[in-house]
PDB file of N, CA, C and O in Angstrom, chain B, residues numbered from 101:
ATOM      1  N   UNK B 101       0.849  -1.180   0.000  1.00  0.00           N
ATOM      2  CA  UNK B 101       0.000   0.000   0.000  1.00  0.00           C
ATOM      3  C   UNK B 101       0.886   1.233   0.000  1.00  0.00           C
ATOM      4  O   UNK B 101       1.748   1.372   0.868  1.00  0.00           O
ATOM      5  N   UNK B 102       0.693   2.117  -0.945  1.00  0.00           N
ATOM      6  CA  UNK B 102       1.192   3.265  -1.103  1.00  0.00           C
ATOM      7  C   UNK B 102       0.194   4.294  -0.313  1.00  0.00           C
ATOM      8  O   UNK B 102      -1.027   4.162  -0.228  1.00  0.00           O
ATOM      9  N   UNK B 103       1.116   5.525   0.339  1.00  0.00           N
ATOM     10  CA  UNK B 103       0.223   6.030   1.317  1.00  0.00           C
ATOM     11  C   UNK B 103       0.548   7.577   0.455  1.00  0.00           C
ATOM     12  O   UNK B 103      -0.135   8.556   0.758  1.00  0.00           O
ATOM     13  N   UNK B 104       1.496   7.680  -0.485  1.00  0.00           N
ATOM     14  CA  UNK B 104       1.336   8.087  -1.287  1.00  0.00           C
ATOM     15  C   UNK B 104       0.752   8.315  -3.043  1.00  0.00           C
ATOM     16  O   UNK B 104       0.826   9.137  -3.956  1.00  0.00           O
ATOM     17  N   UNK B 105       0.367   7.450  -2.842  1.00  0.00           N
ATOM     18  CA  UNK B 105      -0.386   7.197  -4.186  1.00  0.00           C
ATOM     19  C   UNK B 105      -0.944   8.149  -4.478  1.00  0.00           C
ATOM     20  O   UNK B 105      -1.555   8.656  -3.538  1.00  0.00           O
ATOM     21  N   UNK B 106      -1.029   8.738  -5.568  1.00  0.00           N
ATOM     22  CA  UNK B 106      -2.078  10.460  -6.568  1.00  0.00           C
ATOM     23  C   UNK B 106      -3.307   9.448  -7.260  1.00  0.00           C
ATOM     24  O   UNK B 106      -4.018  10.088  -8.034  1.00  0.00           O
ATOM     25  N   UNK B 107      -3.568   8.441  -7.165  1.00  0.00           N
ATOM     26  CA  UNK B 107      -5.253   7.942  -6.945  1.00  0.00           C
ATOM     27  C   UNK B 107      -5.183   7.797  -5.561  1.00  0.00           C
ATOM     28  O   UNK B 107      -4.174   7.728  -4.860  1.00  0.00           O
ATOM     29  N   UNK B 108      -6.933   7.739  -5.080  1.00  0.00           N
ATOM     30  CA  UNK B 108      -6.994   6.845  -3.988  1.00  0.00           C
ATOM     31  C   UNK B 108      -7.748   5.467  -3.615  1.00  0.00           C
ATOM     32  O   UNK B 108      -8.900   5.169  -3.931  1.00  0.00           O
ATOM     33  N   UNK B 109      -6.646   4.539  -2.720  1.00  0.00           N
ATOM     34  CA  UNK B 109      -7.504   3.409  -2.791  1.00  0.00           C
ATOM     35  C   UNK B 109      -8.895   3.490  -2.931  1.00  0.00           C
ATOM     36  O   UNK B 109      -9.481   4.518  -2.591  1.00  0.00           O
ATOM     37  N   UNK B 110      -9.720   2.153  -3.570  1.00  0.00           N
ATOM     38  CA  UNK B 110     -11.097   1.917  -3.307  1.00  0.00           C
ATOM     39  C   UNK B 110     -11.630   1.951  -2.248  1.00  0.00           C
ATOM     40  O   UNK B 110     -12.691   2.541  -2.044  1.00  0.00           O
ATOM     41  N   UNK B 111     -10.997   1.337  -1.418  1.00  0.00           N
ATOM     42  CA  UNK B 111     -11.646   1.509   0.061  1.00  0.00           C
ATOM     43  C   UNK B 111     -11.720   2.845   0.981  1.00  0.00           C
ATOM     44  O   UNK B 111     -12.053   2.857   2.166  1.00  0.00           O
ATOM     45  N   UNK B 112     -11.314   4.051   0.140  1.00  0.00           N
ATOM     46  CA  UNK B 112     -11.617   5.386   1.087  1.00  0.00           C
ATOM     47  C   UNK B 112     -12.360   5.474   0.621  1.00  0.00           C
ATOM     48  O   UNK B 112     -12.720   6.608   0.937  1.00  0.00           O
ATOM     49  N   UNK B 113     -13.430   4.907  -0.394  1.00  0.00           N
ATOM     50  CA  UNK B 113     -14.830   5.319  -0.898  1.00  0.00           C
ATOM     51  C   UNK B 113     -15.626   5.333   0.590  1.00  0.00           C
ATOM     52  O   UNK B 113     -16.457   6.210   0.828  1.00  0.00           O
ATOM     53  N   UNK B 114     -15.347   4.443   1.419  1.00  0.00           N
ATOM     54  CA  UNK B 114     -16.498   4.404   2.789  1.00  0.00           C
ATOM     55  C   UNK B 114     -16.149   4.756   3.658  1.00  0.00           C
ATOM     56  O   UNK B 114     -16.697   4.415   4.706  1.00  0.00           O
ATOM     57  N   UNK B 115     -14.241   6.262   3.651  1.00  0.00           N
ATOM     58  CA  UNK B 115     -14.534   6.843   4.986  1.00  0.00           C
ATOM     59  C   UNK B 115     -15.675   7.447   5.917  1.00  0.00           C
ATOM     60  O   UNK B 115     -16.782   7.740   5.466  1.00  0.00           O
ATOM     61  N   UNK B 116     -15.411   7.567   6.902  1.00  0.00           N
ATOM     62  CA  UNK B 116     -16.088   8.655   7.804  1.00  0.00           C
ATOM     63  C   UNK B 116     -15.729   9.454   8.399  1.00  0.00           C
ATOM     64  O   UNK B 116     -15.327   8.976   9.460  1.00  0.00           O
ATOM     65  N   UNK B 117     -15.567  10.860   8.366  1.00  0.00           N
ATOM     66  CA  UNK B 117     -15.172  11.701   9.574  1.00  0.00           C
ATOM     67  C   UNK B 117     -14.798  11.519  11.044  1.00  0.00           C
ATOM     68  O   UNK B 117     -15.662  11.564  11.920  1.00  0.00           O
ATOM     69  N   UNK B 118     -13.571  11.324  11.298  1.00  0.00           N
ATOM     70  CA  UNK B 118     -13.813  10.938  12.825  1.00  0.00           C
ATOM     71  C   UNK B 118     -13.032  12.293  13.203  1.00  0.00           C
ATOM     72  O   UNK B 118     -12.036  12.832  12.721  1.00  0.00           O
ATOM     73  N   UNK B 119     -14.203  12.739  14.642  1.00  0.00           N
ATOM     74  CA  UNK B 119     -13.264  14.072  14.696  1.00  0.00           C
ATOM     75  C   UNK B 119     -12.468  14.206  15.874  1.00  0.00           C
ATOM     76  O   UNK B 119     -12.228  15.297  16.390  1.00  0.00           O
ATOM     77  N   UNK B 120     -12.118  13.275  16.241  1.00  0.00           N
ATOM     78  CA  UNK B 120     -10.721  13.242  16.856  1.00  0.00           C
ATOM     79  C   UNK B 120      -9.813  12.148  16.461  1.00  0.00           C
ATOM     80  O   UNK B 120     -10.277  11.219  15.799  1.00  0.00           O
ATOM     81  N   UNK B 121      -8.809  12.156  16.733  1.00  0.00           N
ATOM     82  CA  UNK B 121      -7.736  11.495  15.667  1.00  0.00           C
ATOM     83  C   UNK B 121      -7.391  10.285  16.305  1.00  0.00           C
ATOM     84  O   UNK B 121      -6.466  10.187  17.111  1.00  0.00           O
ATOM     85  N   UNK B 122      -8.166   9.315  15.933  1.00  0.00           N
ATOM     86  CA  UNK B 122      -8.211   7.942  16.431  1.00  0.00           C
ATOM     87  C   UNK B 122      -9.919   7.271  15.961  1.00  0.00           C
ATOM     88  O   UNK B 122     -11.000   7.813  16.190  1.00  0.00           O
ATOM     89  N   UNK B 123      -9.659   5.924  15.241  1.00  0.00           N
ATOM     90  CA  UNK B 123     -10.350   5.127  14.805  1.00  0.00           C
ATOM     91  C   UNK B 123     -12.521   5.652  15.973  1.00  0.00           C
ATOM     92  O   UNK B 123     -12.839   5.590  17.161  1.00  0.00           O
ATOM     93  N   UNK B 124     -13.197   6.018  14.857  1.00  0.00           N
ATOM     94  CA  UNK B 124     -14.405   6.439  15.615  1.00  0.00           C
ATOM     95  C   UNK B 124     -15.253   5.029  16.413  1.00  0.00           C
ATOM     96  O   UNK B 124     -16.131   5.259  17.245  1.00  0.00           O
ATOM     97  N   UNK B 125     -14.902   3.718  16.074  1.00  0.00           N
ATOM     98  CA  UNK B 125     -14.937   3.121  16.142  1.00  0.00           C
ATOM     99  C   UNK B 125     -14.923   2.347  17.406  1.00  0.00           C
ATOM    100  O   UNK B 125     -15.840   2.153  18.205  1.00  0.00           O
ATOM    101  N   UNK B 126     -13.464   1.872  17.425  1.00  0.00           N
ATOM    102  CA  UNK B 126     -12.721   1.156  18.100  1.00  0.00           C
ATOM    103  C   UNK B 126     -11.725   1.586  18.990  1.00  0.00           C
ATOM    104  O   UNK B 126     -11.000   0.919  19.728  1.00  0.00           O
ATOM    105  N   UNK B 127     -11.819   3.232  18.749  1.00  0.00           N
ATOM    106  CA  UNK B 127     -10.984   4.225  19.384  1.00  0.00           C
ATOM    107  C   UNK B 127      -9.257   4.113  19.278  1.00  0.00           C
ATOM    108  O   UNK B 127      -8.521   4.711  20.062  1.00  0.00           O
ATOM    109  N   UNK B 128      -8.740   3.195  18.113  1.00  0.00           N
ATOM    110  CA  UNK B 128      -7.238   2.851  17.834  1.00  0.00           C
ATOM    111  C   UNK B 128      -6.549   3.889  17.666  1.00  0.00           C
ATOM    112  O   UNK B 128      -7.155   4.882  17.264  1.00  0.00           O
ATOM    113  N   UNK B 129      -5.404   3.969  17.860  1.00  0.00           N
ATOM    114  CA  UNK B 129      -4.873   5.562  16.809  1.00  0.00           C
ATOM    115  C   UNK B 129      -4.989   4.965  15.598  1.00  0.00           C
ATOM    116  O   UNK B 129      -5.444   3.877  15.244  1.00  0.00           O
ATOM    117  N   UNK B 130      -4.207   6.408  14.697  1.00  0.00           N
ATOM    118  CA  UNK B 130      -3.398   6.092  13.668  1.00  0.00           C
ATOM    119  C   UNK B 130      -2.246   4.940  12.944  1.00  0.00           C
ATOM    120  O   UNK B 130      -1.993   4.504  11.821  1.00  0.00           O
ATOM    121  N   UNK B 131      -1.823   4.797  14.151  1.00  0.00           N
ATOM    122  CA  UNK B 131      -0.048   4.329  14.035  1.00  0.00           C
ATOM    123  C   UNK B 131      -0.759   2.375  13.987  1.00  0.00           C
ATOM    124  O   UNK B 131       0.011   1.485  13.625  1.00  0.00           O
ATOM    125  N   UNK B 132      -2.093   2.071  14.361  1.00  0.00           N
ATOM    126  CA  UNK B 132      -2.219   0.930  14.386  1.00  0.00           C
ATOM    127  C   UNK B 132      -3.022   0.148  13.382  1.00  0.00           C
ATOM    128  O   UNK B 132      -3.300  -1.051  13.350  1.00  0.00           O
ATOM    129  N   UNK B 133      -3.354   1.239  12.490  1.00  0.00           N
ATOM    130  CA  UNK B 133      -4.541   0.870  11.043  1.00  0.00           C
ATOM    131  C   UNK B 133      -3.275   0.238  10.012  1.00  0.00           C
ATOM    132  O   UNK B 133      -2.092   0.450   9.745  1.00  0.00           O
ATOM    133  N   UNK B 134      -4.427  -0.701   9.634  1.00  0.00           N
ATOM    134  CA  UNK B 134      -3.563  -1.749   8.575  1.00  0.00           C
ATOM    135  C   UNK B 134      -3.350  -1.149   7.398  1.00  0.00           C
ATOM    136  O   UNK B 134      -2.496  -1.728   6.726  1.00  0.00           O
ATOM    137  N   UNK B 135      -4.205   0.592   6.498  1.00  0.00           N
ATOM    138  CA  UNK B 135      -3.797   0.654   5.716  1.00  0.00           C
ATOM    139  C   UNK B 135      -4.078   2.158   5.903  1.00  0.00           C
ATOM    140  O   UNK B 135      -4.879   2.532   6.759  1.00  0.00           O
ATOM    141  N   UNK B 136      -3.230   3.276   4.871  1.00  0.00           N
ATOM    142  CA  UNK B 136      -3.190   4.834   5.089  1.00  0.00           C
ATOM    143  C   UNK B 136      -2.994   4.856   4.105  1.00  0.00           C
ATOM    144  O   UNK B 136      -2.487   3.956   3.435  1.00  0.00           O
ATOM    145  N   UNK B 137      -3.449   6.198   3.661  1.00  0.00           N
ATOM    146  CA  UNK B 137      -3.285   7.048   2.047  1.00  0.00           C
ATOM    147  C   UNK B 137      -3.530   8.846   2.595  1.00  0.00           C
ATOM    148  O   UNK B 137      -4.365   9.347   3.349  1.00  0.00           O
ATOM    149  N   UNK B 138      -2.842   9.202   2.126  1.00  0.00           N
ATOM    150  CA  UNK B 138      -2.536  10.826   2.249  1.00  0.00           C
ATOM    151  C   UNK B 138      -3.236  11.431   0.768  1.00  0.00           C
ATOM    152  O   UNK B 138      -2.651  11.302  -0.308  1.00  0.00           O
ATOM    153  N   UNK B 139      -4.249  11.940   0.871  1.00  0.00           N
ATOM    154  CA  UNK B 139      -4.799  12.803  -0.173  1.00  0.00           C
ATOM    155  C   UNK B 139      -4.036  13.912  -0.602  1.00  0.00           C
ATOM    156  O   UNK B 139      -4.699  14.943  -0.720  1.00  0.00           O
ATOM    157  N   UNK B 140      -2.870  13.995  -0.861  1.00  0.00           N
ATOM    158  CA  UNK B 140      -2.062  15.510  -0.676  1.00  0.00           C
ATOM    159  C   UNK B 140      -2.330  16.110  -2.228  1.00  0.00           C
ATOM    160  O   UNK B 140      -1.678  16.965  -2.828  1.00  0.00           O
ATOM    161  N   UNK B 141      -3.219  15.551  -2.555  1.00  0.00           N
ATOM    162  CA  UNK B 141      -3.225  16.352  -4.045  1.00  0.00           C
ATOM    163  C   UNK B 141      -4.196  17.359  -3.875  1.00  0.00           C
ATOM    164  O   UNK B 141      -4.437  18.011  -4.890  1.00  0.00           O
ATOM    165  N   UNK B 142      -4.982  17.732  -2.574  1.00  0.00           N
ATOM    166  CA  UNK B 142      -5.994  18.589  -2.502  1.00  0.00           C
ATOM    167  C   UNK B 142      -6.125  19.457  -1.529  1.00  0.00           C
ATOM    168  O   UNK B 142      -7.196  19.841  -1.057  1.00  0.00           O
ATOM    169  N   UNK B 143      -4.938  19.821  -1.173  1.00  0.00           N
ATOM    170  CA  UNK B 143      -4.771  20.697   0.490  1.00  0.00           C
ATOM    171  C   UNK B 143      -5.694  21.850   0.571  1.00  0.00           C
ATOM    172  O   UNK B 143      -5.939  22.632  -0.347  1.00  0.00           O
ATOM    173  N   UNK B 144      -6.292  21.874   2.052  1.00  0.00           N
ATOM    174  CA  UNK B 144      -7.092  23.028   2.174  1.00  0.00           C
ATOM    175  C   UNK B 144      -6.323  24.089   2.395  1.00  0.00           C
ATOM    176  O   UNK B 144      -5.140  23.751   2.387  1.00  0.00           O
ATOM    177  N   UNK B 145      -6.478  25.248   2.593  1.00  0.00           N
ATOM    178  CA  UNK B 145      -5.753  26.515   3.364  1.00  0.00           C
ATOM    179  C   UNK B 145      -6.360  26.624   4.353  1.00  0.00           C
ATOM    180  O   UNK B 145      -7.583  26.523   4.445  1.00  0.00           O
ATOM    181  N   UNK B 146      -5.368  26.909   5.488  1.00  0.00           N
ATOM    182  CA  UNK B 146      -5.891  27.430   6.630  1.00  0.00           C
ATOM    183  C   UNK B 146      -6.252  28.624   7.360  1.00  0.00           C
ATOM    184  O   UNK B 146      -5.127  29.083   7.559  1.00  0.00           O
ATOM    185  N   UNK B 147      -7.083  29.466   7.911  1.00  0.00           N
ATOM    186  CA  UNK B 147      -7.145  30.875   8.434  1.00  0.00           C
ATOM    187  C   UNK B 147      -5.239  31.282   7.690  1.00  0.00           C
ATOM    188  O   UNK B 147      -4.693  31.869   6.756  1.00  0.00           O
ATOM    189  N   UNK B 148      -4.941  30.520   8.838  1.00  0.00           N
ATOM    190  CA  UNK B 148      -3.528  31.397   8.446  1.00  0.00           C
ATOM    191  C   UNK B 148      -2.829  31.018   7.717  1.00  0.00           C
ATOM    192  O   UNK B 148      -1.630  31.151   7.964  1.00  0.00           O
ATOM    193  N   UNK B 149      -3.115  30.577   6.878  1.00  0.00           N
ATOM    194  CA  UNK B 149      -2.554  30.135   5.329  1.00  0.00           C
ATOM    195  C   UNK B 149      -1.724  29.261   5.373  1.00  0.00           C
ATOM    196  O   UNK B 149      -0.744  29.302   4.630  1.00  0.00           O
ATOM    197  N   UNK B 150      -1.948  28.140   6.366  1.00  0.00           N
ATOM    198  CA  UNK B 150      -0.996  26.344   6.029  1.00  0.00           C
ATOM    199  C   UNK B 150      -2.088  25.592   5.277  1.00  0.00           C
ATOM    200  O   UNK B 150      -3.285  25.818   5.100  1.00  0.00           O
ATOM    201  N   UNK B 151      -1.059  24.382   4.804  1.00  0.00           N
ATOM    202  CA  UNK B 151      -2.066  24.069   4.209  1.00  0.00           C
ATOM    203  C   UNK B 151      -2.281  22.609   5.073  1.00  0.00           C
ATOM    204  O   UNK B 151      -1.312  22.256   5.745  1.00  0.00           O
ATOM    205  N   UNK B 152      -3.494  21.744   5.093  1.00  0.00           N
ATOM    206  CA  UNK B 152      -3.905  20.831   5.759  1.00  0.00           C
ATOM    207  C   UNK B 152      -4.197  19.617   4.549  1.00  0.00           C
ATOM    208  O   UNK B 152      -4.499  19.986   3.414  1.00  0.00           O
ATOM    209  N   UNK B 153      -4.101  18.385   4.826  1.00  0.00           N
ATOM    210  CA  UNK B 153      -4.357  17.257   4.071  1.00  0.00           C
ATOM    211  C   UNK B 153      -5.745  15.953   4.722  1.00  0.00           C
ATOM    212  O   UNK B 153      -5.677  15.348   5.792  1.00  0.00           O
ATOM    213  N   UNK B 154      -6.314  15.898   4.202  1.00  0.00           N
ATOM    214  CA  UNK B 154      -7.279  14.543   4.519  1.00  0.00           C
ATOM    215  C   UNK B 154      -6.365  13.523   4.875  1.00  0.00           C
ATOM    216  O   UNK B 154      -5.549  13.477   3.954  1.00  0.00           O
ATOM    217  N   UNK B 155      -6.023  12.514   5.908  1.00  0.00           N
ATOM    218  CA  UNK B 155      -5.732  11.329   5.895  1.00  0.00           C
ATOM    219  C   UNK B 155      -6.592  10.707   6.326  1.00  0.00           C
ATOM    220  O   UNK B 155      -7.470  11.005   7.134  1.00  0.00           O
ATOM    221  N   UNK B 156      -6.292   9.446   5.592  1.00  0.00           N
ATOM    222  CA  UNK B 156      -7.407   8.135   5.544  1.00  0.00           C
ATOM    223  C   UNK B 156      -6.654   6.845   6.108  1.00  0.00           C
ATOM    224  O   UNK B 156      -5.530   6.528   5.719  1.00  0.00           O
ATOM    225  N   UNK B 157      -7.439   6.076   7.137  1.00  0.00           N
ATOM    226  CA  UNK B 157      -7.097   4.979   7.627  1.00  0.00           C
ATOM    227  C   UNK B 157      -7.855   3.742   7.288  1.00  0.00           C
ATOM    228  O   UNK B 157      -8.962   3.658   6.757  1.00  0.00           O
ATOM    229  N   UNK B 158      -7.325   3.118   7.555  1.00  0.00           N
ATOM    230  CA  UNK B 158      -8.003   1.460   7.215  1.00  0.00           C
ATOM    231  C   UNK B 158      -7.756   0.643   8.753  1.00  0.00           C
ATOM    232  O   UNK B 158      -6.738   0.008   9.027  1.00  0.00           O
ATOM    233  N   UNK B 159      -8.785   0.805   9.543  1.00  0.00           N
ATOM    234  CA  UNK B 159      -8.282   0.511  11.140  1.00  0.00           C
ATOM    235  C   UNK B 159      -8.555  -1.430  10.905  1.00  0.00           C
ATOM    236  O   UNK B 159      -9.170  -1.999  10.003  1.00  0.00           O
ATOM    237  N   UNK B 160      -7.886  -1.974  11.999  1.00  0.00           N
ATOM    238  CA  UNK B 160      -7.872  -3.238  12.116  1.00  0.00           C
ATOM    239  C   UNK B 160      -9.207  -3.764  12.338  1.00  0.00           C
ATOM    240  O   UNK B 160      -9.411  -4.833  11.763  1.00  0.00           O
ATOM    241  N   UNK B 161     -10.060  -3.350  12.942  1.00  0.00           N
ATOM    242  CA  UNK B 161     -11.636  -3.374  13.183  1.00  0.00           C
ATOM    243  C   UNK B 161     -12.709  -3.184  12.099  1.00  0.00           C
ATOM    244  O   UNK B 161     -13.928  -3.289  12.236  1.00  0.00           O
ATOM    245  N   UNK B 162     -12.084  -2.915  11.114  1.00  0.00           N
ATOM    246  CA  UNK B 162     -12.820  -2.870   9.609  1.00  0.00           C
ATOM    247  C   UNK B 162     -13.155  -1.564   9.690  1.00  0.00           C
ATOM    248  O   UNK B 162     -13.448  -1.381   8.509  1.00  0.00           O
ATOM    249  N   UNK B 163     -13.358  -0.336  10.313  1.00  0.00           N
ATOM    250  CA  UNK B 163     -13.914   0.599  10.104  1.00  0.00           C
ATOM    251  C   UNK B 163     -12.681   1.266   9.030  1.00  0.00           C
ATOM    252  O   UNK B 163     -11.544   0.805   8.926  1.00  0.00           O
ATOM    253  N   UNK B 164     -13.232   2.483   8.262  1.00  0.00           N
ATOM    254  CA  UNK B 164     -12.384   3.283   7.308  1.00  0.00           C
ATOM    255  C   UNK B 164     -12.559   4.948   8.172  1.00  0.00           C
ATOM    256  O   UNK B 164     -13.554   5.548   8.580  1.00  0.00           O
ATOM    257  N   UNK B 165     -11.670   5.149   8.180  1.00  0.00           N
ATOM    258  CA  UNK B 165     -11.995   6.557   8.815  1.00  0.00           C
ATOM    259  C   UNK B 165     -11.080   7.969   8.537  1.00  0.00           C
ATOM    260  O   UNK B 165      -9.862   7.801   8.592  1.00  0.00           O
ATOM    261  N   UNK B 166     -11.448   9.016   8.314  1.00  0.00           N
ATOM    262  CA  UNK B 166     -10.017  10.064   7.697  1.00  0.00           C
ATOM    263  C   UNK B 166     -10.542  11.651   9.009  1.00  0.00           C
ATOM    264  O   UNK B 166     -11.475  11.966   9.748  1.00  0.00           O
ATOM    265  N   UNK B 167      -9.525  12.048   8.672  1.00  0.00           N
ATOM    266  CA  UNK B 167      -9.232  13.257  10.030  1.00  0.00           C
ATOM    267  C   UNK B 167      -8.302  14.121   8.867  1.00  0.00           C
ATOM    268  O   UNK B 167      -7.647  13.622   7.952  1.00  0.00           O
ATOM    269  N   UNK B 168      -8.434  15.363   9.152  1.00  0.00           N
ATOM    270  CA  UNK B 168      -7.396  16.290   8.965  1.00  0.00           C
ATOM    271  C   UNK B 168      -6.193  16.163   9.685  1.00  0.00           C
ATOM    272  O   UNK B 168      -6.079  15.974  10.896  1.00  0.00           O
ATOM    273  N   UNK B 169      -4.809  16.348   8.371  1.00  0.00           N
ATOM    274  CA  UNK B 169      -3.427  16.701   9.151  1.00  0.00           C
ATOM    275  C   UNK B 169      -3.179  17.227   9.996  1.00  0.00           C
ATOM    276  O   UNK B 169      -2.375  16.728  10.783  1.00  0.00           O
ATOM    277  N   UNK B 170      -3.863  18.740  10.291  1.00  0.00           N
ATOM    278  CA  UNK B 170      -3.880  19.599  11.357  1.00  0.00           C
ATOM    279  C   UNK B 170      -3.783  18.899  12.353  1.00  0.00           C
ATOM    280  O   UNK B 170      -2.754  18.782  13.019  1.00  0.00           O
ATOM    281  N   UNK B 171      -5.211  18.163  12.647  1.00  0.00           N
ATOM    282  CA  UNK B 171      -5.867  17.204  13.912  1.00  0.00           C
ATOM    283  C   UNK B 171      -4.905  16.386  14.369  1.00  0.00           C
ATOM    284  O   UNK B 171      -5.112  15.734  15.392  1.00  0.00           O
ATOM    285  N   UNK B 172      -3.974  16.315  13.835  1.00  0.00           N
ATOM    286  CA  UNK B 172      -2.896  15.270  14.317  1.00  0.00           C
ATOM    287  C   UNK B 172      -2.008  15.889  15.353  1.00  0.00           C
ATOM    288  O   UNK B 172      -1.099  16.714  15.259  1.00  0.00           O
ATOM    289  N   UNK B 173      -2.775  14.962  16.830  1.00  0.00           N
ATOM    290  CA  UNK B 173      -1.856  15.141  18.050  1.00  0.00           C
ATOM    291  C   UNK B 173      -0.411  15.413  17.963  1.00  0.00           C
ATOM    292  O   UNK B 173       0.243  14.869  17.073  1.00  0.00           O
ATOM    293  N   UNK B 174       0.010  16.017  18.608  1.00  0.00           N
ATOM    294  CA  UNK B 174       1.488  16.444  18.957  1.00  0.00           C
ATOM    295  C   UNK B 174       2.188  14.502  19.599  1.00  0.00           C
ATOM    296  O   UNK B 174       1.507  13.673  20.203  1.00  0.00           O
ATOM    297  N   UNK B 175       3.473  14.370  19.227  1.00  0.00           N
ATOM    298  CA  UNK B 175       4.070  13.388  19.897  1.00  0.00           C
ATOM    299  C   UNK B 175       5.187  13.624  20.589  1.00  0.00           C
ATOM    300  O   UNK B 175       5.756  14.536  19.987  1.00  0.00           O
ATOM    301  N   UNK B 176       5.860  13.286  21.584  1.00  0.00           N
ATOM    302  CA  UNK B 176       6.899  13.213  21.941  1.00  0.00           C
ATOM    303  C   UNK B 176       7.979  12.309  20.991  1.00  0.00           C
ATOM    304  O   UNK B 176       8.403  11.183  21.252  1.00  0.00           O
ATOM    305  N   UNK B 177       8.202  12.908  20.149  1.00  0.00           N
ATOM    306  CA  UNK B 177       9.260  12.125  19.836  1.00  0.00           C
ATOM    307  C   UNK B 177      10.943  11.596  20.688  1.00  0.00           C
ATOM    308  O   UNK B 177      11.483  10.491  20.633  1.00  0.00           O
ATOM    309  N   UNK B 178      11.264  12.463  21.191  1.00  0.00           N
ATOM    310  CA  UNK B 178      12.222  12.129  22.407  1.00  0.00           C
ATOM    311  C   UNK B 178      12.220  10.344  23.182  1.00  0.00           C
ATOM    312  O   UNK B 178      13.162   9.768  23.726  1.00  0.00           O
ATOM    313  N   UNK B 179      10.277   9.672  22.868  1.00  0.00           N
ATOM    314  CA  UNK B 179      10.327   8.685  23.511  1.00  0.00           C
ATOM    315  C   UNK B 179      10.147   7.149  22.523  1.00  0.00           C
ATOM    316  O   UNK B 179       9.767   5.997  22.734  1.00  0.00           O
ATOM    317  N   UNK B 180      10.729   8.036  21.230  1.00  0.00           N
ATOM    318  CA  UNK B 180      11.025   6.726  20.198  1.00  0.00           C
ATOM    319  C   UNK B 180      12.217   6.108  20.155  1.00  0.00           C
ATOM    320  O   UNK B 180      13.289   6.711  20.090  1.00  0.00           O
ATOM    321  N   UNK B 181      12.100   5.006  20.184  1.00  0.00           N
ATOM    322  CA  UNK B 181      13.376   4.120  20.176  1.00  0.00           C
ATOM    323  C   UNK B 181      14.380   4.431  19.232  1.00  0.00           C
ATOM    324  O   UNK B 181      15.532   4.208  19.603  1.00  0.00           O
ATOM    325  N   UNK B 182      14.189   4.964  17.927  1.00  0.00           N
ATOM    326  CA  UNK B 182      14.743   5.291  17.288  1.00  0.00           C
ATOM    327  C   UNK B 182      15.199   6.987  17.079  1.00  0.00           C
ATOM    328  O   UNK B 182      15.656   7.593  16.111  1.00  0.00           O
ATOM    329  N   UNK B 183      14.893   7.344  18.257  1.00  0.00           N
ATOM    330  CA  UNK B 183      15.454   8.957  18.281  1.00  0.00           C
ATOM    331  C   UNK B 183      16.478   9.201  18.427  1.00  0.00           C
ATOM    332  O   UNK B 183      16.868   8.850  19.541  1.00  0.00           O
ATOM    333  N   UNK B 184      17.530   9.873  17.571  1.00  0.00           N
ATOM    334  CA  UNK B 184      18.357  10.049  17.650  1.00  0.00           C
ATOM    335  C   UNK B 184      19.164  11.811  17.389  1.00  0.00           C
ATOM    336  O   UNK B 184      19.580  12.052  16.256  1.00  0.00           O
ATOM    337  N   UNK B 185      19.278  12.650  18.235  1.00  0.00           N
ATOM    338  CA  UNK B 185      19.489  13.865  18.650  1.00  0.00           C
ATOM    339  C   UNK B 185      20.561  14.053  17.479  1.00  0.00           C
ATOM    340  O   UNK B 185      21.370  13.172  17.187  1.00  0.00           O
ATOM    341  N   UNK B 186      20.483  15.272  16.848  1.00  0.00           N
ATOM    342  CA  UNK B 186      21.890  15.872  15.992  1.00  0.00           C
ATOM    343  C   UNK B 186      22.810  16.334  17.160  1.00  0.00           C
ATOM    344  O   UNK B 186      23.915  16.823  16.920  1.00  0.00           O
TER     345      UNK B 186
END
C-alpha cells in the first residue's frame, strides 16, 4: 500500500469523519490501522494560510476513517526508540 499514491484506494470510498484522531470506532490511533493514504493532491488553506491534508485509515476493526493533518496530536518524539538527537 502506497500512502502516497495520486489515486486513492477503493476503500476510502467508505470513509467517515472521525473528529478526533483515532479510529471512531474502536478508538485505535493512527499508528495501528492496517492501511493509510494521504490525499495531498488537494490541500485546504488554513485561516492562516498552512495548508492541511485529509488522511485516511483502514483501522484493524474494519472501520475506514479520515481526520485532517492539522488534527494530528502532537508526539513526543524524544520517547522513540529510534530517536536520535543531531
Amino acid at each position: 500500500m502506497d500512502a502516497f499514491a495520486t489515486l486513492p484506494p477503493e476503500w476510502t470510498n467508505q470513509a467517515i469523519h472521525a473528529y478526533e484522531f483515532c479510529c471512531p470506532n474502536c478508538h485505535s490511533t493512527s499508528r495501528e490501522a492496517e492501511k493509510v493514504w494521504l490525499n495531498r493532491r488537494s490541500p485546504v488553506l488554513t485561516e492562516d494560510r498552512r495548508r492541511k491534508w485529509q488522511e485516511f485509515y483502514y483501522c484493524h476493526c474494519g472501520t475506514v476513517w479520515w481526520a485532517w493533518s492539522s488534527d494530528r496530536p502532537p508526539k513526543d518524539i524524544s520517547n522513540q526508540p529510534d530517536y536520535n538527537p543531531t
